[in-house]
N, CA, C and O atoms as a GROMACS GRO file, in nm:
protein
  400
    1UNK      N    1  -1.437   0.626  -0.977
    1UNK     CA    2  -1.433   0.489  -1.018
    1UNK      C    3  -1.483   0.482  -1.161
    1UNK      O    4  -1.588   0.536  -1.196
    2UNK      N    5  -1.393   0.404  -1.255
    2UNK     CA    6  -1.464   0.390  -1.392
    2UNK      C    7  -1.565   0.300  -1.402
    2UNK      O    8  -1.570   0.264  -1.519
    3UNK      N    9  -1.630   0.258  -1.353
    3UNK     CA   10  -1.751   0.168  -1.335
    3UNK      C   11  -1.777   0.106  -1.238
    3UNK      O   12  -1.677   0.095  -1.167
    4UNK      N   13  -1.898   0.038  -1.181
    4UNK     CA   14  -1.948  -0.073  -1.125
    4UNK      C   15  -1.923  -0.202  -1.164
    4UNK      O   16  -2.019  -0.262  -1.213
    5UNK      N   17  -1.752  -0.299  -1.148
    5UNK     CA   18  -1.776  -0.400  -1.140
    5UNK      C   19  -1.750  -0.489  -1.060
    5UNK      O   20  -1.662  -0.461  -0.978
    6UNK      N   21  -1.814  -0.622  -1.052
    6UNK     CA   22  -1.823  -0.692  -1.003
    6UNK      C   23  -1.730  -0.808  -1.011
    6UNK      O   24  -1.783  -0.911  -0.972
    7UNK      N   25  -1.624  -0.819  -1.044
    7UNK     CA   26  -1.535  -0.902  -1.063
    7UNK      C   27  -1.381  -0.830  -1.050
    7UNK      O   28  -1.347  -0.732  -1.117
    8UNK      N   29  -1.294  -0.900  -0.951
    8UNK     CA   30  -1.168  -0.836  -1.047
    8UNK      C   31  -1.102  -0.842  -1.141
    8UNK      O   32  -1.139  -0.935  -1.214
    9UNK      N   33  -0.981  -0.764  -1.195
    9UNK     CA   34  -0.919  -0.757  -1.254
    9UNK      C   35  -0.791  -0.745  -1.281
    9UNK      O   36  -0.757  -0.677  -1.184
   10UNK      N   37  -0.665  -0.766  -1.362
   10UNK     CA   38  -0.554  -0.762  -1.311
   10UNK      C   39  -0.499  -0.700  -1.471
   10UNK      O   40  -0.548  -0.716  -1.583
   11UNK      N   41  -0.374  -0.623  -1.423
   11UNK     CA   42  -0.313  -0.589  -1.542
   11UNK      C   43  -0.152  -0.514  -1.488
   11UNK      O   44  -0.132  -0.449  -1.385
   12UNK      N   45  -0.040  -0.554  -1.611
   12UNK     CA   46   0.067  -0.537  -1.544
   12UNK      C   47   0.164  -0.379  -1.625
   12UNK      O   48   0.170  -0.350  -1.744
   13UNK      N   49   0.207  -0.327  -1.540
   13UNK     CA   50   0.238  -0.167  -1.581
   13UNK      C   51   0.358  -0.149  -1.490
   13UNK      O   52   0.388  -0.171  -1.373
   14UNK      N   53   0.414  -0.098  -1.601
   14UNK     CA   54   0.573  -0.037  -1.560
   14UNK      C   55   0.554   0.042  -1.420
   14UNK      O   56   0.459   0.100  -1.367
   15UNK      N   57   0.719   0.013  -1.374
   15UNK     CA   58   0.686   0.114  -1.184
   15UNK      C   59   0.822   0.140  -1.183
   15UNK      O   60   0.914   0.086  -1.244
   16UNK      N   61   0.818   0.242  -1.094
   16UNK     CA   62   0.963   0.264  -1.062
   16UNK      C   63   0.975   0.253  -0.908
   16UNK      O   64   0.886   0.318  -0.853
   17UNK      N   65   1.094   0.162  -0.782
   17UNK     CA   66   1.074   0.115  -0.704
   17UNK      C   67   1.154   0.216  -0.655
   17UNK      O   68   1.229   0.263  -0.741
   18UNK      N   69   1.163   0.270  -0.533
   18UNK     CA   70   1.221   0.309  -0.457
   18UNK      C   71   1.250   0.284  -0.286
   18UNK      O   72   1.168   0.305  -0.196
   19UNK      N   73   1.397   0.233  -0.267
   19UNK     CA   74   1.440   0.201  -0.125
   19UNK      C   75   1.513   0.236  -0.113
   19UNK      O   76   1.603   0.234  -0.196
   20UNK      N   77   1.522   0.310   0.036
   20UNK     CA   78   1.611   0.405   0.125
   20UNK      C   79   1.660   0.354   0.217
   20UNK      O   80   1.569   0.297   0.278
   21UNK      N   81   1.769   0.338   0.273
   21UNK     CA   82   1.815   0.256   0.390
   21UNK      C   83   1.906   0.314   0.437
   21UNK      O   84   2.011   0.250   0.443
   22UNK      N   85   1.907   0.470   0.495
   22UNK     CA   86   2.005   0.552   0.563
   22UNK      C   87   1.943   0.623   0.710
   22UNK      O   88   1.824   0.603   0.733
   23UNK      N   89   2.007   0.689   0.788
   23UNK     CA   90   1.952   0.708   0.924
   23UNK      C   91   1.856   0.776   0.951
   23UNK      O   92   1.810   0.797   1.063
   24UNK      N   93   1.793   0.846   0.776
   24UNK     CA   94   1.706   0.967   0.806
   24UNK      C   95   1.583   0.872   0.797
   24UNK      O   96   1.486   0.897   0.868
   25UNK      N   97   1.581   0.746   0.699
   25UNK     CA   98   1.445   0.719   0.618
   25UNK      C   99   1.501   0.558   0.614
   25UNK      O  100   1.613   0.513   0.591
   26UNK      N  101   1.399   0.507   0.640
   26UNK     CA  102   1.395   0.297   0.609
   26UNK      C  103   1.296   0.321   0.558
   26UNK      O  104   1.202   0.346   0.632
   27UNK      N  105   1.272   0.323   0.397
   27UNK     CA  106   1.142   0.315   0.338
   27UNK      C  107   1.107   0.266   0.194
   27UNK      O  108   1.201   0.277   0.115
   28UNK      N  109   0.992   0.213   0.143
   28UNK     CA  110   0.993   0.163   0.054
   28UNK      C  111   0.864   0.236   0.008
   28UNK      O  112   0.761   0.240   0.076
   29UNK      N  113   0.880   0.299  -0.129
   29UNK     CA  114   0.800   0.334  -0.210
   29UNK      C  115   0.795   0.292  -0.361
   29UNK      O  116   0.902   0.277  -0.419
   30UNK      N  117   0.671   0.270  -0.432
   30UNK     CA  118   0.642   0.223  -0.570
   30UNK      C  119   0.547   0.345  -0.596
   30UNK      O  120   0.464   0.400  -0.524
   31UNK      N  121   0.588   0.368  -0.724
   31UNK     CA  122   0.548   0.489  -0.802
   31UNK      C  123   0.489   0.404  -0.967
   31UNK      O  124   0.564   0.353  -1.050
   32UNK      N  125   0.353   0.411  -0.974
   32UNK     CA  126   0.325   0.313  -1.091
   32UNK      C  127   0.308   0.423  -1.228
   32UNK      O  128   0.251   0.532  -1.231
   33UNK      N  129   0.364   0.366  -1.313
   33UNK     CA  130   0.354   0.460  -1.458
   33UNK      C  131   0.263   0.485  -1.497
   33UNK      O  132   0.196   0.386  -1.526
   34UNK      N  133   0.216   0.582  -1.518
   34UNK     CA  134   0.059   0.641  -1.651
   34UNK      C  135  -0.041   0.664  -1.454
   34UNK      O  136   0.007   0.652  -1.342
   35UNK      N  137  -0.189   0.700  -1.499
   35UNK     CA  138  -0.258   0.747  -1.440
   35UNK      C  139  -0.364   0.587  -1.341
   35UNK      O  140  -0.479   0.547  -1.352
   36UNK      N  141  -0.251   0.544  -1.258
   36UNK     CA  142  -0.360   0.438  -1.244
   36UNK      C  143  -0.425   0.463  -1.093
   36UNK      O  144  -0.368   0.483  -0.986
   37UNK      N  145  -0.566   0.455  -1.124
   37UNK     CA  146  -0.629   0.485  -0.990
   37UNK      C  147  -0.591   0.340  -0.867
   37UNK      O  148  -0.608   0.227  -0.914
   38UNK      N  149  -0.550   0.348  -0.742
   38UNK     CA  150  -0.590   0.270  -0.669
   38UNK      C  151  -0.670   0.304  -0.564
   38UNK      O  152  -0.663   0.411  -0.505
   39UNK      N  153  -0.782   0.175  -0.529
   39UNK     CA  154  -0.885   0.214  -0.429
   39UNK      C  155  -0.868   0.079  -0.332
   39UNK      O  156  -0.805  -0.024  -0.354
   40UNK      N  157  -0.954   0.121  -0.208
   40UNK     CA  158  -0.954   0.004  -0.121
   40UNK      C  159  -0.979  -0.137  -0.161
   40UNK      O  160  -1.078  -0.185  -0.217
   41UNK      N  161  -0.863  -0.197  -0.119
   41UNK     CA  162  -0.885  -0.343  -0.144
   41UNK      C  163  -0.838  -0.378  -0.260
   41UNK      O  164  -0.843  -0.495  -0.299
   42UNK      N  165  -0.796  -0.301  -0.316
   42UNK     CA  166  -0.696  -0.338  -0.484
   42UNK      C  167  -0.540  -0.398  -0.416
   42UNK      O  168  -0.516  -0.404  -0.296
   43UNK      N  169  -0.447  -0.436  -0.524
   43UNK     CA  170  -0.364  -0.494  -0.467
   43UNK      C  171  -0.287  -0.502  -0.564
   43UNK      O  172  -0.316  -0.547  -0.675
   44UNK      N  173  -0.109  -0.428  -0.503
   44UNK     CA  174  -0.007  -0.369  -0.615
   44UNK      C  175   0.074  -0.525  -0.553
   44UNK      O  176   0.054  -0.576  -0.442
   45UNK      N  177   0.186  -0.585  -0.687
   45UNK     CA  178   0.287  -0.672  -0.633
   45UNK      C  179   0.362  -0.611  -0.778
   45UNK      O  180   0.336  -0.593  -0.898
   46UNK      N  181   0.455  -0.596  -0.696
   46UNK     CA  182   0.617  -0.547  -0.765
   46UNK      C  183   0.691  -0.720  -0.779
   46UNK      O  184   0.706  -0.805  -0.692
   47UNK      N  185   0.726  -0.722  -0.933
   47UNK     CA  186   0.824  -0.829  -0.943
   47UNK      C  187   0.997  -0.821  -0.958
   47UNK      O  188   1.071  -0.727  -0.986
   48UNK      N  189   1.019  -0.946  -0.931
   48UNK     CA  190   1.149  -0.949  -0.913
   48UNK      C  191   1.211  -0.945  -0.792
   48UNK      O  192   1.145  -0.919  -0.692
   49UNK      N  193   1.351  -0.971  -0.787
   49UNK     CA  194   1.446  -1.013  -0.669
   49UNK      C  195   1.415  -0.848  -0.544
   49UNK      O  196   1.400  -0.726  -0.555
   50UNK      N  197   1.419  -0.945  -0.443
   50UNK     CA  198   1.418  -0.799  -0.344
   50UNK      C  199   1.529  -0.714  -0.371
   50UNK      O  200   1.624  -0.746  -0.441
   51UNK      N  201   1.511  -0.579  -0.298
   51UNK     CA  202   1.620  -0.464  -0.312
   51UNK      C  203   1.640  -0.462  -0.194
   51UNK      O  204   1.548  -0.454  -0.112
   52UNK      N  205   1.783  -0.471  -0.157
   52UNK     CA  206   1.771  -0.471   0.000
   52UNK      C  207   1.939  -0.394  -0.008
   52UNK      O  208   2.045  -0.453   0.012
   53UNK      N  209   1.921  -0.240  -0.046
   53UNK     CA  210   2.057  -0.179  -0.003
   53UNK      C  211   2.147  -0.155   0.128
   53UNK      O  212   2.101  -0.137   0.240
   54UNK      N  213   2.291  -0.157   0.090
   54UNK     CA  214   2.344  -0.132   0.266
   54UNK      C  215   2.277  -0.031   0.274
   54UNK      O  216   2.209   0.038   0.199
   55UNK      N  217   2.320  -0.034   0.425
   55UNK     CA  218   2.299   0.149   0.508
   55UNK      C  219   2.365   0.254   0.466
   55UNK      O  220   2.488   0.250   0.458
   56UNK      N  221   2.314   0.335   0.442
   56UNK     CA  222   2.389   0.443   0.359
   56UNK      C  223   2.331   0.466   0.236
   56UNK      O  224   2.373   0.567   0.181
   57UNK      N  225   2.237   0.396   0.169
   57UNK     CA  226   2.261   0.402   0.020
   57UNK      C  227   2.067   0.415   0.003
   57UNK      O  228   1.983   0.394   0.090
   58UNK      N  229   2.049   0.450  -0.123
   58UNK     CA  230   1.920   0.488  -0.148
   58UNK      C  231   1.941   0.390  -0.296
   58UNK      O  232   2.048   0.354  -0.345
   59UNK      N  233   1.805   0.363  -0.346
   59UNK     CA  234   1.833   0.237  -0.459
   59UNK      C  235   1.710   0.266  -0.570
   59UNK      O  236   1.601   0.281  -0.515
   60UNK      N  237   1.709   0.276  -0.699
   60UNK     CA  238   1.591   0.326  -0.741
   60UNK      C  239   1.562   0.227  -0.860
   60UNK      O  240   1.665   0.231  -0.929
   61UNK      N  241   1.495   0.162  -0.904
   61UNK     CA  242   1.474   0.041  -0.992
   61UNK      C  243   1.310   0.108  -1.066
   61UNK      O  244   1.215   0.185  -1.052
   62UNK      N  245   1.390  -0.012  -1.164
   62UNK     CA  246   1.221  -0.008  -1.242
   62UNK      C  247   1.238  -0.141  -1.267
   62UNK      O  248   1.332  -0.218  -1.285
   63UNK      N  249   1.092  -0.144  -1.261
   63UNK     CA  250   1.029  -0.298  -1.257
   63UNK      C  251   0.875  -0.323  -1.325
   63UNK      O  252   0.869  -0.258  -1.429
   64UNK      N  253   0.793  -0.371  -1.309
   64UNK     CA  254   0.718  -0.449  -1.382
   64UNK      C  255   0.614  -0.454  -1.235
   64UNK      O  256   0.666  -0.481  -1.127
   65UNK      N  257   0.483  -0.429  -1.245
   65UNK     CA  258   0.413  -0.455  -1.151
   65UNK      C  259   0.259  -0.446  -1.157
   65UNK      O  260   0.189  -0.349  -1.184
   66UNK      N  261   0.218  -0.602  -1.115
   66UNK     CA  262   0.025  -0.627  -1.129
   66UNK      C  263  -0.014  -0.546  -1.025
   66UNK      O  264   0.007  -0.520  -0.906
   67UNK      N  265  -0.080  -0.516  -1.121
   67UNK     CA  266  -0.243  -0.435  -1.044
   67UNK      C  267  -0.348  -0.536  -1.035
   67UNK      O  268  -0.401  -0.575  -1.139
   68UNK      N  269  -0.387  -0.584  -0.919
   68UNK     CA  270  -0.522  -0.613  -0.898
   68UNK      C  271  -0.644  -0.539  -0.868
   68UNK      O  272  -0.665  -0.514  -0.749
   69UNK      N  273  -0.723  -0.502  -0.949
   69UNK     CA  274  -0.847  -0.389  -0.875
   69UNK      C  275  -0.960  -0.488  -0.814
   69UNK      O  276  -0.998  -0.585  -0.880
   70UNK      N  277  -0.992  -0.471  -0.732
   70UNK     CA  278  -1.109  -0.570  -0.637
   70UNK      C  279  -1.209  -0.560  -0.733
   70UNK      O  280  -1.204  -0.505  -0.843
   71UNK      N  281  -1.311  -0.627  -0.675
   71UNK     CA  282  -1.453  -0.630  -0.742
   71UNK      C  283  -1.510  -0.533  -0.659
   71UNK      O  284  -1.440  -0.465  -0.584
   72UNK      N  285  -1.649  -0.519  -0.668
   72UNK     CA  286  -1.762  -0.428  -0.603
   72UNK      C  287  -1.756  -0.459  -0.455
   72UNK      O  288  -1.745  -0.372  -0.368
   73UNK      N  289  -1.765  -0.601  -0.430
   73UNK     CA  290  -1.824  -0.693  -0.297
   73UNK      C  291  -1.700  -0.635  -0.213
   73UNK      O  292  -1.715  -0.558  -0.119
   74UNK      N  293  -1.553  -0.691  -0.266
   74UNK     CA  294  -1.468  -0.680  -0.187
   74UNK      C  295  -1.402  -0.550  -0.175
   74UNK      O  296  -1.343  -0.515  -0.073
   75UNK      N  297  -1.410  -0.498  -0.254
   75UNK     CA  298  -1.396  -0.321  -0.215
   75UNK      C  299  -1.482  -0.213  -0.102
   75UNK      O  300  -1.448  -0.111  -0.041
   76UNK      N  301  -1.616  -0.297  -0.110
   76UNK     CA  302  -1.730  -0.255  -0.024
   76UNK      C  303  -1.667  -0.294   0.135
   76UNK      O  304  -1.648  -0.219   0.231
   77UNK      N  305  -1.640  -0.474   0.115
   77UNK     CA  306  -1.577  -0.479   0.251
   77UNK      C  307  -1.471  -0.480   0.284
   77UNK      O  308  -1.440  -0.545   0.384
   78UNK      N  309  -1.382  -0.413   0.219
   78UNK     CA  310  -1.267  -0.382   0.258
   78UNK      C  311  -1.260  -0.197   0.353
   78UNK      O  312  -1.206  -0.139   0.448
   79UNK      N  313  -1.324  -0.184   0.279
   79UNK     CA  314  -1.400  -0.021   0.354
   79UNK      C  315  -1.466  -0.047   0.479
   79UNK      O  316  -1.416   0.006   0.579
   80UNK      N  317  -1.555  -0.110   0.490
   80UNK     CA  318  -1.634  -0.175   0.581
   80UNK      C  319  -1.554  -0.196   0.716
   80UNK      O  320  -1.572  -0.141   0.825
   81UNK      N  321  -1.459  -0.293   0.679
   81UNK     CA  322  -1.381  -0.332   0.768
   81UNK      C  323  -1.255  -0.262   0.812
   81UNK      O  324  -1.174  -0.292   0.899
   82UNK      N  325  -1.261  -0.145   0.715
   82UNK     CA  326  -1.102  -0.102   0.712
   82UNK      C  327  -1.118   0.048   0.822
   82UNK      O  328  -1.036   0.112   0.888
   83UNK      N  329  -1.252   0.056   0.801
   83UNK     CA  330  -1.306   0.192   0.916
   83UNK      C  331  -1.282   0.100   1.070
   83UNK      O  332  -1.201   0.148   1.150
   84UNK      N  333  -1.340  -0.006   1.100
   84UNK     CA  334  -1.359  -0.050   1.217
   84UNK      C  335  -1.220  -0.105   1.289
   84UNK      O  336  -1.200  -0.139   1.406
   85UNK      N  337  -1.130  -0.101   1.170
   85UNK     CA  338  -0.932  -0.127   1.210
   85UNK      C  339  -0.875  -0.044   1.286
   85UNK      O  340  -0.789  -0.051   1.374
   86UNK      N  341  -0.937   0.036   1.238
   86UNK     CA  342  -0.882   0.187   1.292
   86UNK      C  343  -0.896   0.243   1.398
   86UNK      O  344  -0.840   0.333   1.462
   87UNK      N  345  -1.009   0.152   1.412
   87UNK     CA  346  -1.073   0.174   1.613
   87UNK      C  347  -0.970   0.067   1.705
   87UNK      O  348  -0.982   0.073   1.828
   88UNK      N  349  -0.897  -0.004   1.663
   88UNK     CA  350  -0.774  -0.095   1.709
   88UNK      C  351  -0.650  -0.005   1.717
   88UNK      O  352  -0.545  -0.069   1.724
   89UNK      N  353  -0.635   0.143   1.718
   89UNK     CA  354  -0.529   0.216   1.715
   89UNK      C  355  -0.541   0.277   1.822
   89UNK      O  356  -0.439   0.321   1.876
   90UNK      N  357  -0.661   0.296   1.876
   90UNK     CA  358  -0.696   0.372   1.989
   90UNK      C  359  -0.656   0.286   2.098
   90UNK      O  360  -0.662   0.164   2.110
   91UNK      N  361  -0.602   0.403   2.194
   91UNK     CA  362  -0.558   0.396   2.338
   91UNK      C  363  -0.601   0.426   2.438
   91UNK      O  364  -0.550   0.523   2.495
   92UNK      N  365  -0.715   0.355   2.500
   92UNK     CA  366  -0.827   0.424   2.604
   92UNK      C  367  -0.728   0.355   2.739
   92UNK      O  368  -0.689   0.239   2.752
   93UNK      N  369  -0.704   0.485   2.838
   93UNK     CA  370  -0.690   0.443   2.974
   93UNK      C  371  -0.784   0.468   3.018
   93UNK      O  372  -0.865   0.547   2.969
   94UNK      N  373  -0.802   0.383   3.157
   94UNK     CA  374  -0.911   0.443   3.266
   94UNK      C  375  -0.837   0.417   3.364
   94UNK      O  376  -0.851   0.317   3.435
   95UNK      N  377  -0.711   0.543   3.385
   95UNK     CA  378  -0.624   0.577   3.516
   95UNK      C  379  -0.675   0.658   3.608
   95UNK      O  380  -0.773   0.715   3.560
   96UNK      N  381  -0.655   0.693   3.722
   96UNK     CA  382  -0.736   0.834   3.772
   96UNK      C  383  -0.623   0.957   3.773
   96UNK      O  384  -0.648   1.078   3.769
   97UNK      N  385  -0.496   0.894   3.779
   97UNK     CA  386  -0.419   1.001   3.709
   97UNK      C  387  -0.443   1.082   3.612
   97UNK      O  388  -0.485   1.032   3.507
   98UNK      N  389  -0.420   1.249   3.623
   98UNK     CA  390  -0.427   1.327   3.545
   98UNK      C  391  -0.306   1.323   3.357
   98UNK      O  392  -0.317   1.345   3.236
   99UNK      N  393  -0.198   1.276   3.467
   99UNK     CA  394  -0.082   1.273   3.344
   99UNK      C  395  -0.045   1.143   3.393
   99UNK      O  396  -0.072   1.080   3.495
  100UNK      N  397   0.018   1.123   3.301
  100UNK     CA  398   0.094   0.976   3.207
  100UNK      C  399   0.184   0.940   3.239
  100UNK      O  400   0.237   0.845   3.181
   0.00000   0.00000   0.00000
């Protein structure tokens, strides 16, 4: 982290967007230009019209996109809270069955 602060911040930096919409992959990835760190609780928004290719086709754009970096407080509880989410993934039975 480059410092301790306490406030956020926002700043906007070239990206290159990437969407896939064929039978191997439905996916959306953003790739942001130059070296920008993101940490918990920061917050990327890509501008401009959605990309929404047929099936079949892969789509690769560049665009324009804010960085929000959290402050101290909300980075702290975004961690905080983001460990105890994760305990919402778990699948506890109490079957007396051996298998499933």
């Amino acid at each position: 982290m480059s410092g301790l602060r306490f406030r956020a911040y926002s700043f906007d930096t070239p990206c290159t967007v990437r969407v896939s919409h064929t039978f191997e992959s439905l996916s959306a990835h953003v790739e942001l230009d130059g070296d920008v760190p993101i940490y918990p609780g920061d917050q990327v928004r890509v501008h401009g019209a959605e990309i929404n290719p047929p099936f079949g086709e892969v789509r690769v754009e560049r665009r324009t996109a804010t960085v929000t970096h959290a402050g101290w407080l909300e980075r702290t509880w975004t961690r905080l809270t983001g460990n105890l989410d994760c305990l919402s993934l778990l699948d506890v039975s109490f079957t007396d069955r051996r298998t499933l």
